[in-house]
N, C-alpha and C positions, 0 to 999 in steps of 0.2 A: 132436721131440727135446726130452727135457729139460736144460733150459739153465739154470746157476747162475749168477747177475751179483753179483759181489760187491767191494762196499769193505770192502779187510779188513784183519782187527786188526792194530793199531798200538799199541805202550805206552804214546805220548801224540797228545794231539788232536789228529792232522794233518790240514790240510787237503788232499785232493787232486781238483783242478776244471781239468784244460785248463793252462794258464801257470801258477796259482795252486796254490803247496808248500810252505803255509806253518805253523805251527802257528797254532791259534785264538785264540791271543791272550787279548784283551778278553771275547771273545766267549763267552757263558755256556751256548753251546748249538755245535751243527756246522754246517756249510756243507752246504745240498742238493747232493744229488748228481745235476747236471742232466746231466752224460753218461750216466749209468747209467739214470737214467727214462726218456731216449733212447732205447737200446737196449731197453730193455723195453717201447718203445712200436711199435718196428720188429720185435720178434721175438714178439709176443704172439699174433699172432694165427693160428702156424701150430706154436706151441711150447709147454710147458709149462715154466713159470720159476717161480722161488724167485727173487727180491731181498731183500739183506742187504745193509745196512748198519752193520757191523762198529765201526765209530768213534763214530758217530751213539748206536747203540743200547747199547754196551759190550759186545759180542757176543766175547766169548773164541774161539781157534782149536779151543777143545776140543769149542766149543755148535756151529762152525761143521760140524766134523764131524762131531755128531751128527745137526744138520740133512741132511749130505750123506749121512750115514749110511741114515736115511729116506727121500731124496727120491730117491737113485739117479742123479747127474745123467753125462748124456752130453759134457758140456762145461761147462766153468767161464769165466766170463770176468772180470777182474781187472784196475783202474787199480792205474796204480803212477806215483810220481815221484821223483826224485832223492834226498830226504833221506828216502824212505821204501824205497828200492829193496834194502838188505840185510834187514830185513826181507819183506819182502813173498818174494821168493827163498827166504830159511827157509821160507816157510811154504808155498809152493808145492812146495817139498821135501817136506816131511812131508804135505800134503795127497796130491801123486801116490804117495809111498809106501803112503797108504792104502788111493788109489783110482787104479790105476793105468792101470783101462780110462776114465778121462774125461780128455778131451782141455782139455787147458790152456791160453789165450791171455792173453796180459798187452798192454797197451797203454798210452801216455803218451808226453811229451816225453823222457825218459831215454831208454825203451828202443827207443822211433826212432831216438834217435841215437845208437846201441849195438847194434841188435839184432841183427847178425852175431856179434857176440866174445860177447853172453850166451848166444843161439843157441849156441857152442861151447863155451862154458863150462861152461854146464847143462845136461844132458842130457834133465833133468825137466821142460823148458820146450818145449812142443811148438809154441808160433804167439807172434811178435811181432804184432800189429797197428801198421802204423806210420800215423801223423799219426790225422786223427779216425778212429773206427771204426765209425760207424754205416750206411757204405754196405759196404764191406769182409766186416763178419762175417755179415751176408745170402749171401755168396758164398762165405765159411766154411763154413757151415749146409749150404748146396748139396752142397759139393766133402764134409763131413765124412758127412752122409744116403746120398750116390752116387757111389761109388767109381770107377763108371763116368764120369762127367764128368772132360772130360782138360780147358778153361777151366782157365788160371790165375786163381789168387784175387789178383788185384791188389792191391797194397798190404799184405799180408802175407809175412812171412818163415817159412817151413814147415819141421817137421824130420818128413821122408816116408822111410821107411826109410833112418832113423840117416845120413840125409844134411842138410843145412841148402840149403833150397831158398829164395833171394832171387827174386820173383815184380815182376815192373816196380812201379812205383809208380803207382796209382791217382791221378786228375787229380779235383782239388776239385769238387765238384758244384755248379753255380749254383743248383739248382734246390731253394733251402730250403726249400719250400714241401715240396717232398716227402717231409722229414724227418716229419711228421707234428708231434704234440704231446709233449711228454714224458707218461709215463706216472705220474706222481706217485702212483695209487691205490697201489703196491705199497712205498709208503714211507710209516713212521709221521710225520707233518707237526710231532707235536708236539714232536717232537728239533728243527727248527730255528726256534726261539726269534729275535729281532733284540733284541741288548743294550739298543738306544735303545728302541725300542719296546714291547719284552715282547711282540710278538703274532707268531703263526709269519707266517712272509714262504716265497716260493718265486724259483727262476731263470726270466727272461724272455728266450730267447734272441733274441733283433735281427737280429744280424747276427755273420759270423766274417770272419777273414782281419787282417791289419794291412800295408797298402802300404808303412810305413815300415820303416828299416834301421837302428834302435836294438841298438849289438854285445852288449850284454846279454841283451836278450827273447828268450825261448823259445816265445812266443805264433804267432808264422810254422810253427814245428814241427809243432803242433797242429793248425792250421787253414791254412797255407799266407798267402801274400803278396797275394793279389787279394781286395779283400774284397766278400763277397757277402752280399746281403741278402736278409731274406724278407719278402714283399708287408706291406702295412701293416693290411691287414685280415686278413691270418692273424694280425697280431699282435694286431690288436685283437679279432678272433675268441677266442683263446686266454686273454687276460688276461676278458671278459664274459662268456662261456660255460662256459670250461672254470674256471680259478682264481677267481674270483666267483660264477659259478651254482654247480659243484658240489662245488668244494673250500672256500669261503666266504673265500678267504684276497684281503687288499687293499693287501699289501707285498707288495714285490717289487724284485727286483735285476735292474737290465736288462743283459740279459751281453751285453759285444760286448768286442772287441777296440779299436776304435775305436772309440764311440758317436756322437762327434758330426762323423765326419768327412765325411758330407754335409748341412752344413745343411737343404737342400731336404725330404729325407727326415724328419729330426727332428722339422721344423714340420708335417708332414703327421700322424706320426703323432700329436705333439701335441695338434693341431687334432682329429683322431680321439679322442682319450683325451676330450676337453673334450666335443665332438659328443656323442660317447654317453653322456656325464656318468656316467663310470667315477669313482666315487671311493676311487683308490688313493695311497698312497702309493710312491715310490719314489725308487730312486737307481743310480748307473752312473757312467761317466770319461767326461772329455774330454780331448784337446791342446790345449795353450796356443797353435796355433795357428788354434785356430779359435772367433775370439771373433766371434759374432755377435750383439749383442745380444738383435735382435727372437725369437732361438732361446731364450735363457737366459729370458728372460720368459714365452715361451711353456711352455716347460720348467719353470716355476714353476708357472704356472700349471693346467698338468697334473699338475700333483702332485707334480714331481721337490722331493725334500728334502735331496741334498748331492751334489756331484760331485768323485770323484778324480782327481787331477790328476797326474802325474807330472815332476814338477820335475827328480829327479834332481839337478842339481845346478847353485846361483849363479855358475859359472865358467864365461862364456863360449868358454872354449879345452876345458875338458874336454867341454860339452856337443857341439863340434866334433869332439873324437875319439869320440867315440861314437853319432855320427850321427845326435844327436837331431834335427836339425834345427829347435830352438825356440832359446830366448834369454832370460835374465834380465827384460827388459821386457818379456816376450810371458808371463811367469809373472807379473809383478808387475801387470799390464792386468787379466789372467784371475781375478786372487781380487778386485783391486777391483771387477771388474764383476757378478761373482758376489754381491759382498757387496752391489753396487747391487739388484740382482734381487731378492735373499733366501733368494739358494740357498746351505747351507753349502760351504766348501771344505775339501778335506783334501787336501793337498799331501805326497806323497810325496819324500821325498829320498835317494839310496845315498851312501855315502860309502867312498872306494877306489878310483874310476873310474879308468881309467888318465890320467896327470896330477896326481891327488890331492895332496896335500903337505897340510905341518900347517896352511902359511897358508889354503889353499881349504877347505879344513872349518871354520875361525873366518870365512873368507869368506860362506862358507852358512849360519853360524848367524845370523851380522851380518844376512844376506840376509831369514832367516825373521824377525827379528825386528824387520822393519824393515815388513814387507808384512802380516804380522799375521794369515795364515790362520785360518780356525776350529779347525782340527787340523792339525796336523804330524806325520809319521812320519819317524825316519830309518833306513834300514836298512842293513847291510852289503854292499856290494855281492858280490856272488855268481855267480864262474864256472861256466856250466853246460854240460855237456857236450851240443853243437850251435849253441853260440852262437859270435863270433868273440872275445867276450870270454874263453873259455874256452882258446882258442888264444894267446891272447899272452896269459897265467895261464900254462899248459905253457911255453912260451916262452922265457918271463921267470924262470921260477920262484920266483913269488909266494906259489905255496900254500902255505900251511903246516900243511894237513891234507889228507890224502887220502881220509878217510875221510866214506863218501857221508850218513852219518847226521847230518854237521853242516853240511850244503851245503842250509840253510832259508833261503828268502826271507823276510826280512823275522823274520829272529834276532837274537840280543842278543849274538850272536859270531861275533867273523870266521872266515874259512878262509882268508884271505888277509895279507898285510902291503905296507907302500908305503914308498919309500925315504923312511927316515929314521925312521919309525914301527912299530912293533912290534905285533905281534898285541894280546899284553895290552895295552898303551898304547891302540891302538883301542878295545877293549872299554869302555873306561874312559871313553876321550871318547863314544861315543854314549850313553847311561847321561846323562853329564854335559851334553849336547847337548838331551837331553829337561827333564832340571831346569832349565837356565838358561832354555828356551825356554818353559814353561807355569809355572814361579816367578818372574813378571815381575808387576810394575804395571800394565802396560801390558794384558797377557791376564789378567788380575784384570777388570780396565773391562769387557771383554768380558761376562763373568760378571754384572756388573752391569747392563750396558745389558738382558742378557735377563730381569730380575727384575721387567720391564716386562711380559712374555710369559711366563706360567709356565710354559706347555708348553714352549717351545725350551731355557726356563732349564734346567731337570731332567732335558733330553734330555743337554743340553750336559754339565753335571755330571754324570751317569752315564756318560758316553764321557771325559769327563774322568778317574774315577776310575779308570776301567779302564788309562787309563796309568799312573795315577800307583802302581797296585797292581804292573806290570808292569816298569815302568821304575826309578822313581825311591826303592821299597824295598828294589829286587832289591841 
């Protein structure tokens, strides 16, 4: 079958990776697109594919259908996320209008949790894939080749003569290992650039799933609640053979949902990275409750060079209503023991959480700038539709946009308001939240102490500017 896999055009830099829907920010290059290498790593070898990346390459809808125009494809398959999802629909409109005999699938956290009403909305939209898709559209391929196979395609939503056919839901596969590798050949490497670095970097996947019940994350959507890992020597297979031998690349982002939430595993594969005197650079998240020393050291010492952190936010009560289950001093433990190691921190913050008020956002700034991470983001916090944050958003009637093109993680503007505080007034404070927090003395020292080290110094100030170009000119 020929199969078209495509991230496609967008008027601005979006990123869309699994949980992450955000624009690129800082970032002078795109984000791999490590679901789509996936799929092209599981479908290659019985298919004929075209991969395009659309965002990445600056591929217009026009070049897109000339390429389909050539390549004749039997099916299209297509990430989509929430601030990209009007979008993405135009263009799946006019692609089927042009090619009406190729079968259309779209996939992502959105239209998981949507894919009935778009299913009946759109007519043009012939397959949801919901949560991951890389075991699912193998049984697409089947059911689309042999019309004779009566097998429901699990985990897909079907429109099978002008009916919309909801198919049970496919149960998460433990068995990572059998995902294979991403197929990175059929992607130009030189589109993803790393800001700090300059040298192209690729995705490591670890491990998926997040056990936790944070009412924001959409990352359960994607990947589901149990997390599951792949053997530690496929990992280390994949980063010496495959990204080292023959892609030559020695950055990398280790994708997980949770990265460090089995110590055990961490130090193992550490130990491995060190073993085989892999000399990579990288970086990935942790939760603030999992501060294990002998791990973050370890962690260093294989290469790792900064961990995200998710703070969300220095109010012990809001962090209670949104289930983080961490705590002010379990964030403020985690960047000092980071900064013991030598590993950078970047500490994420939302502001809006239900609870919010004017005093807990001077709370969390007071907070960050008392604990003094290496980076701070703070973001709008953002209803997404499948979350439970997004339920009591409807609810409450907080939104104050409905429209799906401004529902960005980790944007410079809200879609929401909090009592007593106004949209524009929010806007205003995060904007001003970034100035007060990297125009200090205090994060000045910083700057200094690494003047000692000139490689981290230069690192730091190039991530530095990138806010300061982002934020505090805008």
């Amino acid at each position: 079958m020929k199969i078209l896999i495509l991230n496609p055009p967008h008027h601005s830099a979006i990123i869309r990776e699994g949980r992450c829907q955000s624009l690129q920010n800082m970032r002078s290059s795109s984000v791999p697109q490590m679901t789509l290498a996936y799929l092209a790593g599981r479908l290659e070898k019985d298919n004929s594919l075209k991969v395009l990346d659309c965002v990445a390459s600056g591929i217009s809808p026009e070049e897109v259908f000339a390429t389909a125009e050539r390549f004749s494809p039997e099916l299209v398959l297509l990430n989509s996320t929430t601030p990209s999802i009007n979008s993405d629909i135009n263009f799946i409109k006019v692609f089927k209008a042009k090619f009406p005999a190729c079968f259309t699938a779209i996939f992502g956290t959105h239209v998981t949790a949507m894919h009935e009403s778009l299913m009946k909305q759109f007519n043009f939209i012939d397959c949801v894939i919901r949560n991951e898709p890389e075991w699912t559209v193998l049984d697409l391929v089947v059911f689309l080749q042999d019309k004779n196979v009566k097998l429901p395609v699990l985990g897909a939503t079907l429109r099978i003569g002008g009916e919309v056919i909801v198919y049970p839901s496919r149960e998460f596969n433990d068995d990572m290992d059998s995902l294979g590798h991403p197929a990175w050949d059929y992607f130009d490497l030189t589109k993803y650039i790393h800001p700090v670095f300059n040298k192209p970097y690729l995705m490591v996947n670890t491990s998926r799933g997040c056990g936790h019940s944070c009412i924001f994350c959409v990352a359960s959507i994607f990947y589901g609640k149990k997390v599951r890992y792949r053997t530690v020597e496929s990992i280390l297979d994949e980063i010496e053979h495959y990204l080292i031998g023959k892609l030559g690349i020695r950055h990398m982002w280790m994708y997980a949902d949770d990265f460090t939430r089995t110590p055990e595993f961490v130090k193992k594969l550490c130990q491995g990275i060190i073993n085989r005197k892999l000399k990579i650079i990288w970086w990935t998240n942790t939760r603030v409750d999992n501060n294990d020393l002998e791990m973050f050291r370890l962690m260093k010492k294989a290469g790792c060079y900064m961990l995200s952190i998710g703070g969300e936010s220095a109010n012990p009560a809001i962090l209670k209503n949104i289930k983080k289950g961490t705590s002010p001093e379990l964030i403020e433990k985690t960047v000092r023991i980071l900064r013991q190691t030598g590993i950078n921190s970047l500490v994420y913050f939302l502001i809006g959480l239900p609870g919010e008020t004017r005093d807990t956002i001077k709370e969390t700034l007071d907070f960050c700038k008392r604990i003094n991470p290496d980076y701070v983001e703070f973001y709008p916090a953002t209803p997404y539709p499948g979350t439970e944050f997004f339920d009591i958003a409807v609810r409450e009637k907080l939104m104050v946009s409905n429209n799906w093109d401004n529902f960005f993680c980790g944007g410079s503007e809200f879609v929401i308001e909090i009592p007593g505080v106004r949209k524009n007034e929010l806007d205003k404070i995060l904007r001003k939240n970034y100035q007060e927090y990297y125009f200090r003395f205090k994060y000045f020292l910083t700057f200094i102490r690494r003047i000692a080290h000139p490689v981290d110094f230069f690192r730091l100030l190039s991530f530095g500017l990138g806010y300061f170009k982002r934020f505090v000119t805008n």
